[in-house]
N, CA, C and O atoms as CSV, one atom per row, in Angstrom:
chain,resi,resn,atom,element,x,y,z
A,1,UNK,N,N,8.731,-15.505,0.187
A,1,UNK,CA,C,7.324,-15.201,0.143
A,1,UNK,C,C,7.069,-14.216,-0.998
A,1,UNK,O,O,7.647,-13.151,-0.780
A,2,UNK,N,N,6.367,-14.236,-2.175
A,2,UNK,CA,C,5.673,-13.362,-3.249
A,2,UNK,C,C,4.962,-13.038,-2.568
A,2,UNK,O,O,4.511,-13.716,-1.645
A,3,UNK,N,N,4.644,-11.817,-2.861
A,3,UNK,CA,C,3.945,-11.089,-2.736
A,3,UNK,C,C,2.841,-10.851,-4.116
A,3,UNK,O,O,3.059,-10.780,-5.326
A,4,UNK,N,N,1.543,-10.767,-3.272
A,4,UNK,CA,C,0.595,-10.643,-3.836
A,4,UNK,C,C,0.133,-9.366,-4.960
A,4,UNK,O,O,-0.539,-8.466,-4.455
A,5,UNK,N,N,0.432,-9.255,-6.323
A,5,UNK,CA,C,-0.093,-7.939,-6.824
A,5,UNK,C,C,-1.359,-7.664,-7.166
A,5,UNK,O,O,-2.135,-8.557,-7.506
A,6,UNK,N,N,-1.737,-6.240,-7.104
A,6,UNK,CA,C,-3.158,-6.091,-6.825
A,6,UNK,C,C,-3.460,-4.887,-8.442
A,6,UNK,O,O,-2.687,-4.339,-9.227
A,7,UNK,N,N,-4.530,-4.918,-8.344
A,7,UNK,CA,C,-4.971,-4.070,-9.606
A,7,UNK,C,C,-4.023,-2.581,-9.456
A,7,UNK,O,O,-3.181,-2.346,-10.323
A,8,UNK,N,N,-4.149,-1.990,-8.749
A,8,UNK,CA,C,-3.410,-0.588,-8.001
A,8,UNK,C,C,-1.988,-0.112,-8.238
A,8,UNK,O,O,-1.523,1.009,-8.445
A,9,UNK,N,N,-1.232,-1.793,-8.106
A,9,UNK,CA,C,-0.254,-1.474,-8.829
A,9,UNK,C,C,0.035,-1.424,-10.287
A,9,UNK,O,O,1.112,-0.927,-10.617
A,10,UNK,N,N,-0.628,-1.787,-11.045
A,10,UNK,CA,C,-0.589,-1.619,-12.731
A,10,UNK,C,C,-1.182,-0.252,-12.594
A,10,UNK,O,O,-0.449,0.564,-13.154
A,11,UNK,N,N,-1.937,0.140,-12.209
A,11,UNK,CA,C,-2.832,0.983,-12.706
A,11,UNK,C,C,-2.038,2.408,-12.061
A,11,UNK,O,O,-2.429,3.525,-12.398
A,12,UNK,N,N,-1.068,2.251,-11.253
A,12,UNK,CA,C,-0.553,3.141,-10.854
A,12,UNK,C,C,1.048,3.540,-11.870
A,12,UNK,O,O,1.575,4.608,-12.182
A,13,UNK,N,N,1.400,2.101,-12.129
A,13,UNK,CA,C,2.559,2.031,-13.096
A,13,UNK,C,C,2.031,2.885,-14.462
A,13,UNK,O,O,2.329,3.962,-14.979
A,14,UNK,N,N,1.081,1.794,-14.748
A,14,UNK,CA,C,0.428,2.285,-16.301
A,14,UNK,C,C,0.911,4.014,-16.831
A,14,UNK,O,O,1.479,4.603,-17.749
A,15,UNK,N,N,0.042,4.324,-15.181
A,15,UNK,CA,C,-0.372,6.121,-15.290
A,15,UNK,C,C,0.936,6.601,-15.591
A,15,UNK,O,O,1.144,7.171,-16.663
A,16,UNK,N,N,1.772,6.438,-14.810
A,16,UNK,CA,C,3.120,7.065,-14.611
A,16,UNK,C,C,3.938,6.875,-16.184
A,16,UNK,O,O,4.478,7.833,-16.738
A,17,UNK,N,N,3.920,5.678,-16.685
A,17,UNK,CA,C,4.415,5.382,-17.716
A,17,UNK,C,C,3.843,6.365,-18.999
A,17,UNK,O,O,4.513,6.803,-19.934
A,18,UNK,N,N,1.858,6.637,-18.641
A,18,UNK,CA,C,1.830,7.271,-19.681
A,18,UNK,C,C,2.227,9.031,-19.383
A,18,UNK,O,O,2.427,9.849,-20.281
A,19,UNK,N,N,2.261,9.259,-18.197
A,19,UNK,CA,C,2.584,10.483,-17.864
A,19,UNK,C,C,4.026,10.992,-18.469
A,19,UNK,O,O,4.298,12.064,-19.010
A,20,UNK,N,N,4.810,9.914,-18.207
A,20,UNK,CA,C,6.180,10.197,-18.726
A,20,UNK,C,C,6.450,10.280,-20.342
A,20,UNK,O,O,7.144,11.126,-20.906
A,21,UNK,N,N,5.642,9.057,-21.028
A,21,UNK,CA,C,5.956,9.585,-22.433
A,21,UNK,C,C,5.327,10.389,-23.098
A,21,UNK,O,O,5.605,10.578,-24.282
A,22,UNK,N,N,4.131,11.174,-22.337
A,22,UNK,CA,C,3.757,12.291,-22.358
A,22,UNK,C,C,4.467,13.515,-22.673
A,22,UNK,O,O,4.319,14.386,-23.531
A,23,UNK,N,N,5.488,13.272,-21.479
A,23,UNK,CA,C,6.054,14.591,-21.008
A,23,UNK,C,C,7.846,14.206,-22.273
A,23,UNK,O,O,8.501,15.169,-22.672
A,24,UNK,N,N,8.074,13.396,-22.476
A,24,UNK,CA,C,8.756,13.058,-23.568
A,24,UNK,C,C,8.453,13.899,-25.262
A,24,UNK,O,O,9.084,14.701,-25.951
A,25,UNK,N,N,7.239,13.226,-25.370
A,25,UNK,CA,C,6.614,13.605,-26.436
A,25,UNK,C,C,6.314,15.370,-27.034
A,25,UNK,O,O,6.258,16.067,-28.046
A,26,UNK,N,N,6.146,15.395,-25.011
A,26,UNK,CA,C,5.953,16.993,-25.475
A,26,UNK,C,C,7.442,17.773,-25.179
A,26,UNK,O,O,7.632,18.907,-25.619
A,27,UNK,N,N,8.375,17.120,-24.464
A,27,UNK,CA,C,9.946,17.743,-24.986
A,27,UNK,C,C,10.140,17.457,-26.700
A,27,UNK,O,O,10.782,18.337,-27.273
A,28,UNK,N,N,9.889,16.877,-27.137
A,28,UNK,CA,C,10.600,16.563,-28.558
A,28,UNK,C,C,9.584,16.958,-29.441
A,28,UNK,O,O,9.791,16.792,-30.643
A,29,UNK,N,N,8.684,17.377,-29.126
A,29,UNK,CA,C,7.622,18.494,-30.112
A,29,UNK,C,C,6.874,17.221,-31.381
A,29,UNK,O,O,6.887,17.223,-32.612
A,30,UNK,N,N,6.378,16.406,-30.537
A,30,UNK,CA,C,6.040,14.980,-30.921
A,30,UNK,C,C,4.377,15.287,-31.088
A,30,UNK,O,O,3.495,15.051,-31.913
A,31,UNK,N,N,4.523,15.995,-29.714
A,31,UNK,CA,C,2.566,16.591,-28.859
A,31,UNK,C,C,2.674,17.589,-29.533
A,31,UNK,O,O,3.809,18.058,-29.618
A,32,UNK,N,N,1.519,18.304,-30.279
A,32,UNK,CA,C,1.201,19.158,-31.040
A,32,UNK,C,C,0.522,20.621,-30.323
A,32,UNK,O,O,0.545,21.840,-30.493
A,33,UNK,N,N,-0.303,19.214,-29.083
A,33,UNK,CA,C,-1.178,19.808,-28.111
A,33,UNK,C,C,-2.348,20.592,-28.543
A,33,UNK,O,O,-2.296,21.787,-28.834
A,34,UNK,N,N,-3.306,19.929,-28.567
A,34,UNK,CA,C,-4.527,19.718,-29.245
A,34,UNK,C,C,-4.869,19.782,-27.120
A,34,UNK,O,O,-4.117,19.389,-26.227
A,35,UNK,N,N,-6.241,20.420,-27.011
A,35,UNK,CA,C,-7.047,20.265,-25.339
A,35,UNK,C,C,-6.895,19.175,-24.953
A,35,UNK,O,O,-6.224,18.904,-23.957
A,36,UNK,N,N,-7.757,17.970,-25.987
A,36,UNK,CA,C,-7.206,16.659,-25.508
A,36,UNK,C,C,-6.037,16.587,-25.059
A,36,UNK,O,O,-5.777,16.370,-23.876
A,37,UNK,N,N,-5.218,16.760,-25.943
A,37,UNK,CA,C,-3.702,15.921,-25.261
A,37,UNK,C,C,-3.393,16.750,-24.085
A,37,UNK,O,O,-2.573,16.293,-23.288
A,38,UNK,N,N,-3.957,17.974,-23.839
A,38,UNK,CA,C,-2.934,18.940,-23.099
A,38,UNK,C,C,-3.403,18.510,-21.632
A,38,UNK,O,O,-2.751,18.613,-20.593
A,39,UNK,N,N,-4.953,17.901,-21.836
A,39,UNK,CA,C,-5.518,17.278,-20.452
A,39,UNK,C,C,-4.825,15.578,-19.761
A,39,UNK,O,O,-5.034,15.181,-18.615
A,40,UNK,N,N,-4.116,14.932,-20.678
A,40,UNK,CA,C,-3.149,13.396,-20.575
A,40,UNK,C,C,-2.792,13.554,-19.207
A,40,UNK,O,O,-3.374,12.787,-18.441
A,41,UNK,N,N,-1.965,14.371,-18.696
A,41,UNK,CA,C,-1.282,14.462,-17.479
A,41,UNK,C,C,-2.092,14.511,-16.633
A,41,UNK,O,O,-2.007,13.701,-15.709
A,42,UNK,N,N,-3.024,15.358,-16.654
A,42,UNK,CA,C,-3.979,15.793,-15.409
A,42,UNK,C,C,-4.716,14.270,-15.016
A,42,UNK,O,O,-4.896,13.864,-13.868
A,43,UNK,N,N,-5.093,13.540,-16.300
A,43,UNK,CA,C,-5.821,12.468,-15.904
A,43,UNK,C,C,-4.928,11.143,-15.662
A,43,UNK,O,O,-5.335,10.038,-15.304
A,44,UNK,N,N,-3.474,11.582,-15.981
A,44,UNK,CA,C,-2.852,10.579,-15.429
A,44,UNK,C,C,-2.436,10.297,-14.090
A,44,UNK,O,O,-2.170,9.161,-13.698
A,45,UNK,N,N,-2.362,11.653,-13.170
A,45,UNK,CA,C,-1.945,12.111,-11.937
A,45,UNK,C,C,-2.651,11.781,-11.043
A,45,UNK,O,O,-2.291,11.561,-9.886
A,46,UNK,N,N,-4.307,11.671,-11.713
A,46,UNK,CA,C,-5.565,11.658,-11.010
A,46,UNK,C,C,-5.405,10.223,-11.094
A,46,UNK,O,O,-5.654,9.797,-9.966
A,47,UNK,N,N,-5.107,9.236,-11.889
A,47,UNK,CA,C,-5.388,7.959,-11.717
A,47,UNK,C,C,-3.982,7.291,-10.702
A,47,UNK,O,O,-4.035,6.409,-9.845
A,48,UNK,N,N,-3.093,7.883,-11.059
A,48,UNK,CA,C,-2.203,7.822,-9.955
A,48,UNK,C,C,-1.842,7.963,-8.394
A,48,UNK,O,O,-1.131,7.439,-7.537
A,49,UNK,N,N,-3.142,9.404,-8.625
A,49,UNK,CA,C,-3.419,9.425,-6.846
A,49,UNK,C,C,-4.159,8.585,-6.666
A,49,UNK,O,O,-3.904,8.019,-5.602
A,50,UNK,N,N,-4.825,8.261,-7.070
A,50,UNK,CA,C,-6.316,6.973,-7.040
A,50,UNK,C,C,-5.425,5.811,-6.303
A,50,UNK,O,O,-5.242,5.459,-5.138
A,51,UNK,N,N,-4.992,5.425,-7.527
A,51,UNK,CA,C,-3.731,3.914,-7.368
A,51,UNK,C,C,-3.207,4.301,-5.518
A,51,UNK,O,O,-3.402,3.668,-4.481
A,52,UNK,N,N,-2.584,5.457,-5.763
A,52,UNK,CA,C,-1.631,5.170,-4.291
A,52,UNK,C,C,-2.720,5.610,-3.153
A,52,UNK,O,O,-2.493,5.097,-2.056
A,53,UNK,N,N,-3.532,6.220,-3.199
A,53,UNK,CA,C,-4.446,6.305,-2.125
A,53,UNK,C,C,-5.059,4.880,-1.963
A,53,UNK,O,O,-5.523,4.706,-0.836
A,54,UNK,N,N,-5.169,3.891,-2.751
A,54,UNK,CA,C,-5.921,2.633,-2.577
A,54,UNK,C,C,-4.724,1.654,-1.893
A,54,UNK,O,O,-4.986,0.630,-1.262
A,55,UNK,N,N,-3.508,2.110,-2.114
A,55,UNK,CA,C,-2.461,1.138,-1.870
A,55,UNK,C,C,-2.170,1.296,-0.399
A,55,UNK,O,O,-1.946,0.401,0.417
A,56,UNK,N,N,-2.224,2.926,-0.166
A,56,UNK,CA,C,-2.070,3.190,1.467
A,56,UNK,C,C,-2.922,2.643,2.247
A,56,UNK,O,O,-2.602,2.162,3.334
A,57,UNK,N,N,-4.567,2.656,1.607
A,57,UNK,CA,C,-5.509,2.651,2.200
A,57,UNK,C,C,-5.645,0.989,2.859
A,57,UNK,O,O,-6.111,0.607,3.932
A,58,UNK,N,N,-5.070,0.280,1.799
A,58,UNK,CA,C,-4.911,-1.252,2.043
A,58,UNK,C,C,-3.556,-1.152,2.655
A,58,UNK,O,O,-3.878,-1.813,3.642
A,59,UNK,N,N,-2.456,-0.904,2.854
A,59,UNK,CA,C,-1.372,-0.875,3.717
A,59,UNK,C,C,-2.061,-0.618,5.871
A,59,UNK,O,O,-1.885,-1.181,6.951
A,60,UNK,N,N,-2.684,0.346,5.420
A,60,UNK,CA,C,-3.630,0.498,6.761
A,60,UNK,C,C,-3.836,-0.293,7.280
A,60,UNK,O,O,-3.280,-0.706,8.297
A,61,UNK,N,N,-5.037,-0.880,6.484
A,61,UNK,CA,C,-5.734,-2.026,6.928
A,61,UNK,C,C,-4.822,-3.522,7.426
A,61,UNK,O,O,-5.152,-4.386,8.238
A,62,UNK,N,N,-3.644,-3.408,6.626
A,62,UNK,CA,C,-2.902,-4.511,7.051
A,62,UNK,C,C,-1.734,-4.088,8.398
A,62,UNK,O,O,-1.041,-4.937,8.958
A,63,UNK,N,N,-1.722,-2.870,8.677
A,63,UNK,CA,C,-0.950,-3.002,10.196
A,63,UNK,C,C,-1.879,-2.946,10.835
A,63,UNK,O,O,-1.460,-2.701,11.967
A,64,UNK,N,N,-3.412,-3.045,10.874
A,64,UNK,CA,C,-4.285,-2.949,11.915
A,64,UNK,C,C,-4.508,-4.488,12.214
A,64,UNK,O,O,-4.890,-4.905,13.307
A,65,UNK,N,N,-4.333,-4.979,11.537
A,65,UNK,CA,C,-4.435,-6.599,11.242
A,65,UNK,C,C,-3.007,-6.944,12.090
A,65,UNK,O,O,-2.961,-7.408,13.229
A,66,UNK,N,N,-2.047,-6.650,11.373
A,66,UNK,CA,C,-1.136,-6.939,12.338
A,66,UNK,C,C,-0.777,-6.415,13.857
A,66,UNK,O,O,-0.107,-7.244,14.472
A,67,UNK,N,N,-1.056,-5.306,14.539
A,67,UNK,CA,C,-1.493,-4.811,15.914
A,67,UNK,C,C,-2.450,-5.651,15.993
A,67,UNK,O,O,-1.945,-6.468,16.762
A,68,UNK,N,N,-3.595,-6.090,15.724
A,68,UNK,CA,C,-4.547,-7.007,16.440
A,68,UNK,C,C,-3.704,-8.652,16.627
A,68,UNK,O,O,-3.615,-9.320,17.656
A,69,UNK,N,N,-3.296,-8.891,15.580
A,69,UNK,CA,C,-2.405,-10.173,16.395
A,69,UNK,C,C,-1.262,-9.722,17.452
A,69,UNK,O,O,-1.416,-10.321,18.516
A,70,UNK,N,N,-0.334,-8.975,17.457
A,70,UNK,CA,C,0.460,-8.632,18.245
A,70,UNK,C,C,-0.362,-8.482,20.081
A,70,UNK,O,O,-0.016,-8.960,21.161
A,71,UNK,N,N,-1.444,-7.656,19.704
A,71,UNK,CA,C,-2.314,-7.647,21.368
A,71,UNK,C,C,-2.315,-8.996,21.790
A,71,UNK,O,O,-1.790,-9.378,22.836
A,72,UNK,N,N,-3.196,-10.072,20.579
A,72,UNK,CA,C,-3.515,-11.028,21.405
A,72,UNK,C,C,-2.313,-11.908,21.587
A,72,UNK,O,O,-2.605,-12.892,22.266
A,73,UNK,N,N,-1.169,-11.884,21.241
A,73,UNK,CA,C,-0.077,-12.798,21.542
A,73,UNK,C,C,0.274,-11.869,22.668
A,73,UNK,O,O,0.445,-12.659,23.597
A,74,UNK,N,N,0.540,-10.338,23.265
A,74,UNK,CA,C,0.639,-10.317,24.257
A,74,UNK,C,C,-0.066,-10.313,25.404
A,74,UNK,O,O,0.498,-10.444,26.490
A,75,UNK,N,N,-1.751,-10.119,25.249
A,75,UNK,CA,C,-2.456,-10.389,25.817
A,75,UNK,C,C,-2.095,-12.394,26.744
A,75,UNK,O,O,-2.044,-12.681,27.940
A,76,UNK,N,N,-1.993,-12.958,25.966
A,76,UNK,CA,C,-2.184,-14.604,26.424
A,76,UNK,C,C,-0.801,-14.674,26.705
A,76,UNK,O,O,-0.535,-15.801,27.121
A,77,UNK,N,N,0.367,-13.808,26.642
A,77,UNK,CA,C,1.571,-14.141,27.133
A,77,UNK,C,C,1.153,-13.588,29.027
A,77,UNK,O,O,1.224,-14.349,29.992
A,78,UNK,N,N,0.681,-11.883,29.085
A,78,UNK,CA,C,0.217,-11.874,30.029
A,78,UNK,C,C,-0.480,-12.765,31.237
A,78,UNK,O,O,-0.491,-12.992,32.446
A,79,UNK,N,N,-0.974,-13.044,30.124
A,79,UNK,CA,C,-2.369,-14.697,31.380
A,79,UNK,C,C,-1.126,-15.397,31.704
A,79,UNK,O,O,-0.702,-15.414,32.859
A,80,UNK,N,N,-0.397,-16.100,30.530
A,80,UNK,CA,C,0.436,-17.017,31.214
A,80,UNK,C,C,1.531,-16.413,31.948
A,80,UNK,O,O,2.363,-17.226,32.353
A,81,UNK,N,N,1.740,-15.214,32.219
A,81,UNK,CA,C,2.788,-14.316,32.982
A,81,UNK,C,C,2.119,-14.753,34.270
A,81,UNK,O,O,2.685,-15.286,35.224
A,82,UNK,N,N,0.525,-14.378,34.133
A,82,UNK,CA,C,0.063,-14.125,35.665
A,82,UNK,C,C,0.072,-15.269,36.394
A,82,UNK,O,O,0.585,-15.280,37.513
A,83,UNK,N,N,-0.624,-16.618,35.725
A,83,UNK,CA,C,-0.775,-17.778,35.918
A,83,UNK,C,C,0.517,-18.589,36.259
A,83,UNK,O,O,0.285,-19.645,36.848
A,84,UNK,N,N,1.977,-18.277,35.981
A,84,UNK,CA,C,3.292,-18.696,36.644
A,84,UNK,C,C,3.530,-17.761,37.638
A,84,UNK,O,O,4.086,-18.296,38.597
A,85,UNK,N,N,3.329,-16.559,37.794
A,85,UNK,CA,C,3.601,-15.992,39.576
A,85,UNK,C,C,2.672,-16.651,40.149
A,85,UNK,O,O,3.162,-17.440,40.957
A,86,UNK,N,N,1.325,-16.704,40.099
A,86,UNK,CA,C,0.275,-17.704,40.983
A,86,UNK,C,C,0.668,-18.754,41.148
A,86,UNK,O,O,-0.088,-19.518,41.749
A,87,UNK,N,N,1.916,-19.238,40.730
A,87,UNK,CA,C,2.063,-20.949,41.041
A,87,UNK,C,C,1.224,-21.636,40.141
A,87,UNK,O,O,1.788,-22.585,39.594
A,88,UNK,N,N,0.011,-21.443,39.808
A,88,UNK,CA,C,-0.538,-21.884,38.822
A,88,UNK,C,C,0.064,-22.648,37.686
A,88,UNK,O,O,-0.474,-23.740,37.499
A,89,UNK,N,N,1.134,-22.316,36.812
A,89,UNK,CA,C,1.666,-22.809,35.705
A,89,UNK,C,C,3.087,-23.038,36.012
A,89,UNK,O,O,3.700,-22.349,36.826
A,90,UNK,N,N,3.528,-23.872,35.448
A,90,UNK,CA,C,5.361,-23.959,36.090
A,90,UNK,C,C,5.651,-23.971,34.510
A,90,UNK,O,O,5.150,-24.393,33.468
A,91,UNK,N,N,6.722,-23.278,34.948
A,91,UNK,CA,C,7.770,-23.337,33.053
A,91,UNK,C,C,9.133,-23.700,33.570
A,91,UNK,O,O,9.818,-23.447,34.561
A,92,UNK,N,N,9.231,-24.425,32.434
A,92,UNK,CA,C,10.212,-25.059,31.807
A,92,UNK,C,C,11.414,-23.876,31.439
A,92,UNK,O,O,11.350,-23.055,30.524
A,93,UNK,N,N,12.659,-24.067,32.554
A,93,UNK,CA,C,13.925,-23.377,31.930
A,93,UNK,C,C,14.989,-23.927,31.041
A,93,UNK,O,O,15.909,-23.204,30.659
């Protein structure tokens, strides 16, 4: 099964990637560091929390999705629990 990629993950890679040759650039005295540049990180971190707060936020949503099927498969295992002690249903051993 692939898995589906979503905007969140580039945009979370991207950041990190530019964060790092950032922090490269400014070991090897590449960054001069001009305000602009000195702000790169801050707005890369910020787009990074962005990315993973959207990724959790959709991770959420998908075990709530999955607990709602899990109830109703045990919910209707229940019925048919109750419905074979009542004599009601006979199963097959």
């Amino acid at each position: 099964m692939t898995k589906k990629r979503e905007i969140w993950d580039f945009l979370f890679w991207f950041a990190l990637v530019v964060l790092f040759l950032w922090a490269l650039g400014k070991a090897f005295g590449v960054i001069k560091s001009p305000v602009w540049v000195e702000s790169i990180p801050i707005f890369s971190m910020v787009f990074m929390a962005g990315a993973l707060w959207q990724k959790v936020n959709n991770m959420f949503k998908d075990v709530e999705e999955i607990k709602d099927v899990i109830n109703g498969r045990f919910t209707k295992l229940e019925n048919e629990h109750s419905l074979a002690m009542n004599g009601k249903l006979k199963i097959k051993h």
